[in-house]
C-alpha positions in Angstrom: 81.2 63.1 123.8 79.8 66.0 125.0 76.0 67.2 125.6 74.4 70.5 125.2 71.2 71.2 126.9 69.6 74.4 126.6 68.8 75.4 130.8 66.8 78.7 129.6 66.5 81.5 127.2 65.3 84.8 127.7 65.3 88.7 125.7 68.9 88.9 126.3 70.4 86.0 127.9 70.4 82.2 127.2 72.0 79.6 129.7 73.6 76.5 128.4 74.8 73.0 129.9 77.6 71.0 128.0 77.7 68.1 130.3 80.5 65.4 130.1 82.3 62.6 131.8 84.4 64.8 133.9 81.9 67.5 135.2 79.9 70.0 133.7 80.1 73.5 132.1 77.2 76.3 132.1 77.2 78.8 129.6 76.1 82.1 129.6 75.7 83.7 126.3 74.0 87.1 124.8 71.5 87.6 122.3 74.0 87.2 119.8 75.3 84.1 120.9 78.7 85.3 122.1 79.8 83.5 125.4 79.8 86.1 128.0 80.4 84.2 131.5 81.4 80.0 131.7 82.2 78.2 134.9 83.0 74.4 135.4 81.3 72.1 137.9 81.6 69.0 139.2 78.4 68.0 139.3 75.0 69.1 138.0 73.0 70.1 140.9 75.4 72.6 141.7 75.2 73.9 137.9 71.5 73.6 138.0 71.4 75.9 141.5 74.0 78.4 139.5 71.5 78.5 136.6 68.5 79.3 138.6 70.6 81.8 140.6 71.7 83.3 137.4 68.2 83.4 135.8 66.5 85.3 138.4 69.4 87.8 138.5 68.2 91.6 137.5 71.1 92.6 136.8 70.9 90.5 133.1 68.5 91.7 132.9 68.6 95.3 133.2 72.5 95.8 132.8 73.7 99.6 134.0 74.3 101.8 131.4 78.0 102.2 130.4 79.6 105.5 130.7 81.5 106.9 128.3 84.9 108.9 129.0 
C-alpha cells in the first residue's frame, strides 16, 4: 500500500512523497499536475533533505525563458 503525503506546494511547483515498504519516491509536479522530475530513495530523511533542497531552489521558481529557433 502506498502513501502520498503532500511535502509542499507553491505558484508553480508542488512536491509529493509516496512512501512504501521498499523506500520512498518524491515527486515533483507543475501547476498542472504533470510529473516533471521523480527520484527514488531509500529512506526518508534523505527525501526530506532533497525536498527542502528542491524548495528553496530559484531556478523553479523563476525558470529561464526558452528560446525559440
Amino acid at each position: 500500500m502506498n502513501d502520498l503525503t503532500e511535502l509542499w506546494r507553491d505558484g508553480t511547483h508542488s512536491c509529493v512523497m509516496v512512501s512504501c515498504c521498499s523506500g520512498a519516491e518524491l515527486q515533483l509536479c507543475d501547476s498542472a499536475g504533470n510529473i516533471v522530475l521523480r527520484e527514488l530513495y531509500p529512506s526518508k530523511s534523505d527525501l526530506y533533505e532533497r525536498a527542502q533542497m528542491l524548495r528553496v531552489d530559484d531556478r523553479l521558481r523563476y525558470p529561464s525563458p526558452r528560446t525559440s529557433r
